[in-house]
C-alpha positions as YAML, in Angstrom:
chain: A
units: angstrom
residues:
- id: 1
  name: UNK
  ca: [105.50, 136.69, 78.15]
- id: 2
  name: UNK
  ca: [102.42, 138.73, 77.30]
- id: 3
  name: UNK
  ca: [99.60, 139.70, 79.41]
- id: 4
  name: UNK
  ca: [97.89, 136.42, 79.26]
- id: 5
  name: UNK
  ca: [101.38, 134.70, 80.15]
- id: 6
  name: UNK
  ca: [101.61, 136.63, 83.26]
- id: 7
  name: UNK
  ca: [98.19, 136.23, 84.00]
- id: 8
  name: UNK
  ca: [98.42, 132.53, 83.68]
- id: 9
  name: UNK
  ca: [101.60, 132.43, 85.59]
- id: 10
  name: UNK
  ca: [100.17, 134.64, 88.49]
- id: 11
  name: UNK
  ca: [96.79, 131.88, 88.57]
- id: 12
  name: UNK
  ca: [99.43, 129.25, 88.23]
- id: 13
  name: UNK
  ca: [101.34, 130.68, 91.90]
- id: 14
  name: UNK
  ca: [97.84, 131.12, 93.30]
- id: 15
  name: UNK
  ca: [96.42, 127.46, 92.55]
- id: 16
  name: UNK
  ca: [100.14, 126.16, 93.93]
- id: 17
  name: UNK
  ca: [99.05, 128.09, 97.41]
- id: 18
  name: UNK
  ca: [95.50, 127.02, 97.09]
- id: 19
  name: UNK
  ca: [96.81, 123.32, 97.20]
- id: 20
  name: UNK
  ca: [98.68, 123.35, 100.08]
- id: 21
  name: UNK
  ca: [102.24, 124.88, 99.03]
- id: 22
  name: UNK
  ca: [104.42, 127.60, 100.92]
- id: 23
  name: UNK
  ca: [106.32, 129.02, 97.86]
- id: 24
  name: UNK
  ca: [106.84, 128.57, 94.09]
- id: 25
  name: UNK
  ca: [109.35, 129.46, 91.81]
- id: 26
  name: UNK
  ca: [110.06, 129.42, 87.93]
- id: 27
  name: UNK
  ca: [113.68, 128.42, 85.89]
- id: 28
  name: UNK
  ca: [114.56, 126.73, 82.97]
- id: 29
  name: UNK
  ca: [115.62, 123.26, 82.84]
- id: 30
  name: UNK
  ca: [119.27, 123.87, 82.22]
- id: 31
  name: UNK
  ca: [118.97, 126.74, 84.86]
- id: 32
  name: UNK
  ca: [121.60, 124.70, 87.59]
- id: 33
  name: UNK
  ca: [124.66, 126.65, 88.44]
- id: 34
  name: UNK
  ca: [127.47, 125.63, 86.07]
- id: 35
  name: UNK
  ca: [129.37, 123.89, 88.93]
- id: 36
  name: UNK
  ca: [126.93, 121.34, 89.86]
- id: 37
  name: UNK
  ca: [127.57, 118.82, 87.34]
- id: 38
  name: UNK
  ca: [131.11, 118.89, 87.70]
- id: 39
  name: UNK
  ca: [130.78, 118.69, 91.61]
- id: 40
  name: UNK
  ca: [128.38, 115.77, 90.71]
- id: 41
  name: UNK
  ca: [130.80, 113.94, 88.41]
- id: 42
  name: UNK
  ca: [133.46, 114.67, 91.15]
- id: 43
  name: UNK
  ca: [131.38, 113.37, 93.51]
- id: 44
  name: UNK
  ca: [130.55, 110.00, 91.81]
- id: 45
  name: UNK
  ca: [134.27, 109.71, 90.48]
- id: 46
  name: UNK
  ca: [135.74, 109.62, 93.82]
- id: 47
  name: UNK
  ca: [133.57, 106.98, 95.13]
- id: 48
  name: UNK
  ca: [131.64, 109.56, 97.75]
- id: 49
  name: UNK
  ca: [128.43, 108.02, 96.30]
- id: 50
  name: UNK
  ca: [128.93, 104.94, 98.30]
- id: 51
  name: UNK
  ca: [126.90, 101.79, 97.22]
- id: 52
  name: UNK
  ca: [123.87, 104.35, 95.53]
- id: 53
  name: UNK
  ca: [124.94, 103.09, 91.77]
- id: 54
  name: UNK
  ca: [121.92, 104.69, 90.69]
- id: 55
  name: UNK
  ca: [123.41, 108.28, 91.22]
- id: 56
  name: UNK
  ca: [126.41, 107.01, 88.95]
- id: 57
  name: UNK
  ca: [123.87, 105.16, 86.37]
- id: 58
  name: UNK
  ca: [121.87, 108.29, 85.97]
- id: 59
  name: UNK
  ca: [124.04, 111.26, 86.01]
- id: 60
  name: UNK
  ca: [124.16, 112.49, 83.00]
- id: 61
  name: UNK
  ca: [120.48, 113.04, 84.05]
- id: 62
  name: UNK
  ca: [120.84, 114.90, 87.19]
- id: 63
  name: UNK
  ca: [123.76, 117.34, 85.91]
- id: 64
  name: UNK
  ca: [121.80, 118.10, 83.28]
- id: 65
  name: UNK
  ca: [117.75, 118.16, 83.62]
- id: 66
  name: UNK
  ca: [117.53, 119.04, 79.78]
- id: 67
  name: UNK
  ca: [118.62, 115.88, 79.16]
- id: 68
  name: UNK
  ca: [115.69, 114.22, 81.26]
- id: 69
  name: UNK
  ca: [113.33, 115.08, 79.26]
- id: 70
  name: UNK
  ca: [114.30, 117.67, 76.38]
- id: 71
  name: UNK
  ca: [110.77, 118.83, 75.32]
- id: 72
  name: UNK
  ca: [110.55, 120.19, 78.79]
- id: 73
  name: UNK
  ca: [110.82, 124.62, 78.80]
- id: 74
  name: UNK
  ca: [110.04, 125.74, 81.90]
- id: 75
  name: UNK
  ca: [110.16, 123.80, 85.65]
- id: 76
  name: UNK
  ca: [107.86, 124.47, 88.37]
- id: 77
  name: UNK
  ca: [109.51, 124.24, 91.97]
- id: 78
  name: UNK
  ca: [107.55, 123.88, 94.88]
- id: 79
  name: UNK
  ca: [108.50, 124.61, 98.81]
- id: 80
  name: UNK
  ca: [105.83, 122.35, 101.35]
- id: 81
  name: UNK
  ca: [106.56, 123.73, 104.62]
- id: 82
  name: UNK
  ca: [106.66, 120.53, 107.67]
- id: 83
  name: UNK
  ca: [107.93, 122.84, 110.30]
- id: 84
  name: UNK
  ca: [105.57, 121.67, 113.56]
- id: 85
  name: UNK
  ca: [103.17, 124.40, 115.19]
- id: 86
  name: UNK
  ca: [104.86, 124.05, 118.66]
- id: 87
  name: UNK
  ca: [108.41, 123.81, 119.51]
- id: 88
  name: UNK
  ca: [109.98, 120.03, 118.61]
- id: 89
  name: UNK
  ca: [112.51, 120.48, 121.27]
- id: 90
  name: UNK
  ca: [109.55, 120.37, 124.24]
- id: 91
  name: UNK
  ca: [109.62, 116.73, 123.43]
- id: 92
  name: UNK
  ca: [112.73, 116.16, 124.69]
- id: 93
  name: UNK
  ca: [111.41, 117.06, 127.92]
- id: 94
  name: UNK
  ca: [109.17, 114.10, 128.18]
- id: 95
  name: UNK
  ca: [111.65, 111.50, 129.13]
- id: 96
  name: UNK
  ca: [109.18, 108.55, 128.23]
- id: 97
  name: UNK
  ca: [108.70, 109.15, 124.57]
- id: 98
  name: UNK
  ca: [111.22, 109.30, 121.66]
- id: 99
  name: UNK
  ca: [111.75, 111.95, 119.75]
- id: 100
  name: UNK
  ca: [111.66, 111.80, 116.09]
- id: 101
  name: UNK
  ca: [113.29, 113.82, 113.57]
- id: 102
  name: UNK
  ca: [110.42, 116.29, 112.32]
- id: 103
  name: UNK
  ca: [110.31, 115.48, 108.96]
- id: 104
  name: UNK
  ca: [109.78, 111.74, 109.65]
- id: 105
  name: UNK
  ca: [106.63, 112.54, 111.58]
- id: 106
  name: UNK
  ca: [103.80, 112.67, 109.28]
- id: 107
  name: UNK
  ca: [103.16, 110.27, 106.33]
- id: 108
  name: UNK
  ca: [105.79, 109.90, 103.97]
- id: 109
  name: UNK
  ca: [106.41, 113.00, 102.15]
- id: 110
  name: UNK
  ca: [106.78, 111.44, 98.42]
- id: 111
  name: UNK
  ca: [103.05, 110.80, 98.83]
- id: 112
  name: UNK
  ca: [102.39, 114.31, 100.48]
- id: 113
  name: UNK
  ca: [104.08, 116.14, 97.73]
- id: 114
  name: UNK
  ca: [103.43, 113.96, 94.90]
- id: 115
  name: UNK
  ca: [99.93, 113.92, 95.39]
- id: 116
  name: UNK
  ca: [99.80, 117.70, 95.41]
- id: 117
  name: UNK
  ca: [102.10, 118.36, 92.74]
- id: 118
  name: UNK
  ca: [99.68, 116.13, 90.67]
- id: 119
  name: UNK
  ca: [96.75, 117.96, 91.55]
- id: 120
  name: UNK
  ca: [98.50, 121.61, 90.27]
- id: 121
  name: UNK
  ca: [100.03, 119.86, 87.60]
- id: 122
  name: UNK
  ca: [95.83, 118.13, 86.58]
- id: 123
  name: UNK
  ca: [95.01, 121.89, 86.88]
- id: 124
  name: UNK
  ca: [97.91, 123.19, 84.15]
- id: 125
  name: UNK
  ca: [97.15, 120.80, 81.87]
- id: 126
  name: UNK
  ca: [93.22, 121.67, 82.26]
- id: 127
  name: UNK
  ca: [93.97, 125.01, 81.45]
- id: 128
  name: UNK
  ca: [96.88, 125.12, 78.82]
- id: 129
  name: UNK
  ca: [96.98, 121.65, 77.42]
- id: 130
  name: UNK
  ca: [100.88, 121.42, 77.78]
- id: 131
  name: UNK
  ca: [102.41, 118.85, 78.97]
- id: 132
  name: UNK
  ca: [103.85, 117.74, 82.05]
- id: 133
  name: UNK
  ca: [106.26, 115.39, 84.37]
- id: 134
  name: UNK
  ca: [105.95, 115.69, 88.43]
- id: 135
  name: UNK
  ca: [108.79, 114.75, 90.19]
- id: 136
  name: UNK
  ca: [109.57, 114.48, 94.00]
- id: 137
  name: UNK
  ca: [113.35, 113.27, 94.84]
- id: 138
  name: UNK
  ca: [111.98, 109.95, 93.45]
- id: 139
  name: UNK
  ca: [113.66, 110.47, 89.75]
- id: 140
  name: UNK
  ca: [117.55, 111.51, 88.94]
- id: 141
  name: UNK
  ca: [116.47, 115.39, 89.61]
- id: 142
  name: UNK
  ca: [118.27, 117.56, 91.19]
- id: 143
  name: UNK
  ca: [115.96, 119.47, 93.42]
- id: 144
  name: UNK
  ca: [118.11, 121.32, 95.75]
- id: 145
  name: UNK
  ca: [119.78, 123.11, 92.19]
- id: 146
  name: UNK
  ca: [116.55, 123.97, 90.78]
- id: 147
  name: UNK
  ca: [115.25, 125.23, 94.07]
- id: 148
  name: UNK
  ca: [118.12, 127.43, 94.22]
- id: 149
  name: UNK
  ca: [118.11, 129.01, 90.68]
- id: 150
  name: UNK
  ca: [113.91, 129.37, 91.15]
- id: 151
  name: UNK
  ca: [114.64, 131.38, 94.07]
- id: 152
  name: UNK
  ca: [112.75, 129.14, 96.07]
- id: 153
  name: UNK
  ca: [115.98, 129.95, 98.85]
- id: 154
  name: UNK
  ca: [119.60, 129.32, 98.84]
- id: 155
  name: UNK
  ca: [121.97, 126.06, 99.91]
- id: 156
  name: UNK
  ca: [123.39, 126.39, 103.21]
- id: 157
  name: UNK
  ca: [126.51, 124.76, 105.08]
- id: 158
  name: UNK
  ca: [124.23, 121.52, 106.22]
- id: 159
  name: UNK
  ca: [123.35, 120.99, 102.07]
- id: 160
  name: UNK
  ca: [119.68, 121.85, 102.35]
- id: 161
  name: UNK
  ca: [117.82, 125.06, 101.35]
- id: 162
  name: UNK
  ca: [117.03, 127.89, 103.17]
- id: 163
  name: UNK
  ca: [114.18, 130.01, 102.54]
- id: 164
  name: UNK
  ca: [113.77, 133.94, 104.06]
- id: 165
  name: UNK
  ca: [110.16, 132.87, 104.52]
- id: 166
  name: UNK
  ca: [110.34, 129.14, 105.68]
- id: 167
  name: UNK
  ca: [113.80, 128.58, 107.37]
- id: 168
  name: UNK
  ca: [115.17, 125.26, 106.07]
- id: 169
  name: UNK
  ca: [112.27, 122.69, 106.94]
- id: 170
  name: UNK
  ca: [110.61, 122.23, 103.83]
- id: 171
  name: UNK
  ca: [110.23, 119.91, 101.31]
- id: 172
  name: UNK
  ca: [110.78, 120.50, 97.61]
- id: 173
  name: UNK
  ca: [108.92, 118.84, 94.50]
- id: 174
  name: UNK
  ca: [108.90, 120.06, 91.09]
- id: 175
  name: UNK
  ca: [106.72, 119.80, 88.16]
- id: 176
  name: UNK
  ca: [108.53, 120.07, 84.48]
- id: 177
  name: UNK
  ca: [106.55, 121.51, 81.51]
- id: 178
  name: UNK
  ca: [106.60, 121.71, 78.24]
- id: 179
  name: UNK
  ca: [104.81, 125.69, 78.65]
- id: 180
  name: UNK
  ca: [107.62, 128.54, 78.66]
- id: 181
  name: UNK
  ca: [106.96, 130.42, 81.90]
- id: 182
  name: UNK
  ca: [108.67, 133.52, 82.78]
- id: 183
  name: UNK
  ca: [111.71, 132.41, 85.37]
- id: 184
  name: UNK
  ca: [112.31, 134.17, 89.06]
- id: 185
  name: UNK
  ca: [115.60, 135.30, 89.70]
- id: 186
  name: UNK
  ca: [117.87, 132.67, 92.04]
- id: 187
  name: UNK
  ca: [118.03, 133.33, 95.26]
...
């Protein structure tokens, strides 16, 4: 990538901040660690998908996110931070109130991140003319993969990511183009 390239990808991390993300990271379609379609096929094959015969329907697309959409050459993954501002435990002090799970407290995320990821993606197109697909666990992607080999953080024992910066409350979107962009290193 030349000097415009890294410019570009350096105003591509900044407008990603400037619209309300906590991290981004850079990898190739086909960047998922080698095991994870075979754990997925695994997976699926010994029933552990329960009655979700969508994951069975549509996993030759989530092993392998080339296959998705093959005109694709770079994917953008994004980290939204939901961690609260005070401590979600203090709630459990108030005895007449229910506690809910701190993800689940704020308008449904899809919209959060979709609308976002829309809004960078409006501002690539503006300013490369690629194209692009946004996704937010709403298509047969495989976030948590991606995340992982953008460097966005790594999988821990509870399945999730976990970020150096952010912990493990954040959600993850990504937006697929067909611009090459340098890739970050997995985490």
């Amino acid at each position: 990538m030349g000097k415009s390239g890294i410019a570009l990808r350096e105003a591509l991390m900044a407008e990603a901040l400037a619209v309300g993300f906590a991290d981004v990271g850079f990898c190739r379609p086909d960047a998922m660690a080698a095991e994870t379609a075979p754990a997925l096929a695994t997976y699926v094959t010994e029933g552990r998908h329960g009655d979700m015969g969508w994951m069975a329907e549509r996993m030759n697309w989530r092993g392998d996110p080339s296959a998705l959409w093959p005109e694709a050459r770079s994917v953008i993954m994004l980290a939204e931070n939901y961690g609260p501002n005070e401590n979600p435990l203090d709630l459990l002090e108030l005895r007449d109130r229910g506690a809910v799970s701190v993800y689940a407290r704020n308008r449904d995320y899809h919209d959060l991140v979709k609308k976002r990821l829309k809004r960078l993606g409006r501002w690539l197109v503006d300013k490369t003319g690629e194209e692009i697909k946004v996704f937010v666990d709403t298509a047969p992607v495989m976030e948590k993969p991606l995340g992982e080999a953008a460097g966005l953080g790594w999988r821990g024992k509870h399945t999730n990511l976990v970020s150096r910066d952010l912990g493990s409350w954040f959600f993850i979107g990504s937006v697929f183009t067909t611009l090459e962009i340098d890739t970050d290193s997995p985490e």
